[in-house]
N, C-alpha and C positions, 0 to 999 in steps of 0.2 A: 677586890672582894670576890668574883666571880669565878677568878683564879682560882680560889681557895677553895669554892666549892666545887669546881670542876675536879680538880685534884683529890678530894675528901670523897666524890661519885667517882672516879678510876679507883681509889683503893679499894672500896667497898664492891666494885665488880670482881676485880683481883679478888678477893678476900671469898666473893660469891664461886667464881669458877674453882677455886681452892676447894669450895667445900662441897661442892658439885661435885667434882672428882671423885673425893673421900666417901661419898653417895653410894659414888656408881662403882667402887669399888666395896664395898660393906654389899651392897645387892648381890654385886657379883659372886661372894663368897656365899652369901645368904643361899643363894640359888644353886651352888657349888653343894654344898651342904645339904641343902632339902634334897636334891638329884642322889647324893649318897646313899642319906637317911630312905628314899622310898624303892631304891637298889635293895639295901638290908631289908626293908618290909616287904623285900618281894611284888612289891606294887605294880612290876612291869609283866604279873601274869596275870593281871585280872584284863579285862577288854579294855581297850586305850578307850573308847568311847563313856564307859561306865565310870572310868577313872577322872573323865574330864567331866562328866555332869555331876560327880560327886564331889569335887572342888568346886564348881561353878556352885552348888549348892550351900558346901561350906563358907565361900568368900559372902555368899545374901544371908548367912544365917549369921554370921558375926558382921556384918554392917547392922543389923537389927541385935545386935545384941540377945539372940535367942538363947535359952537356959543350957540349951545345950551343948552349947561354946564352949561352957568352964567344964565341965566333963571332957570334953573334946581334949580341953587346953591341959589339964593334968596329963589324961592319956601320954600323950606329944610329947609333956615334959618329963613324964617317967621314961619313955623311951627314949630319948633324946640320953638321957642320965644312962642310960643300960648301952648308948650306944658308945659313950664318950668313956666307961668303965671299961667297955671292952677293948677298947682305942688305945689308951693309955697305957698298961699294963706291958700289952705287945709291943710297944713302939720303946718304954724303955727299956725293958729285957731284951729287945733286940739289938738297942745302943749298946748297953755292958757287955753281950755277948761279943760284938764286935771289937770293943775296947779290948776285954780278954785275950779275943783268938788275937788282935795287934799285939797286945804284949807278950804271947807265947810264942808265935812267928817268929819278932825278933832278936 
C-alpha cells in the first residue's frame, strides 16, 4: 500500500517539474517580449532610475487593485495590438518575398 503511494508522490513531482519548466519558459518569453515591447516605447531614454520607481509603483498600484490599473491595462493592450499589427504584416511579406525571389532564382 505505501508502495503505491510513493509511486503516485514520484509522478505527481514528475508531473510538478514538468510544469515548472513550462513556467519558466512562458516567463521567459513574457520578459523576452516586455524588453521588446519597451525597446518600441523608447523606454530606454527615459532615466533607468525613474523607469524603475515607475514600475515599482505600478506593480503596488495593481496589488491594490487601484482605478487606475484598467486604464493602464487598455493602454498596454492597445499597444501591444499596434505592435503585433506591425510584426505581422513584415514577417509575412517578407516570407513570400523570399518564396518569390527562390522561385525566380531557379
Amino acid at each position: 500500500m505505501a508502495t503505491m503511494h510513493i509511486r503516485k508522490l514520484e509522478a505527481l513531482q514528475e508531473k510538478r517539474k514538468t510544469l515548472q519548466k513550462k513556467e519558466d519558459e512562458i516567463k521567459s518569453q513574457i520578459l523576452s517580449d516586455l524588453s521588446t515591447y519597451m525597446i518600441n516605447a523608447n523606454a530606454l531614454d527615459v532615466d533607468f532610475d525613474i523607469l524603475m520607481g515607475g514600475i515599482l509603483d505600478i506593480i503596488e498600484k495593481a496589488k491594490h487593485k487601484d482605478k487606475i490599473t484598467e486604464a493602464w491595462k487598455l493602454s498596454g493592450q492597445k499597444f501591444c495590438q499596434q505592435q503585433k499589427k506591425r510584426k505581422t504584416p513584415k514577417n509575412s511579406s517578407a516570407s513570400k518575398k523570399v518564396k518569390k525571389g527562390k522561385g525566380h532564382g531557379e
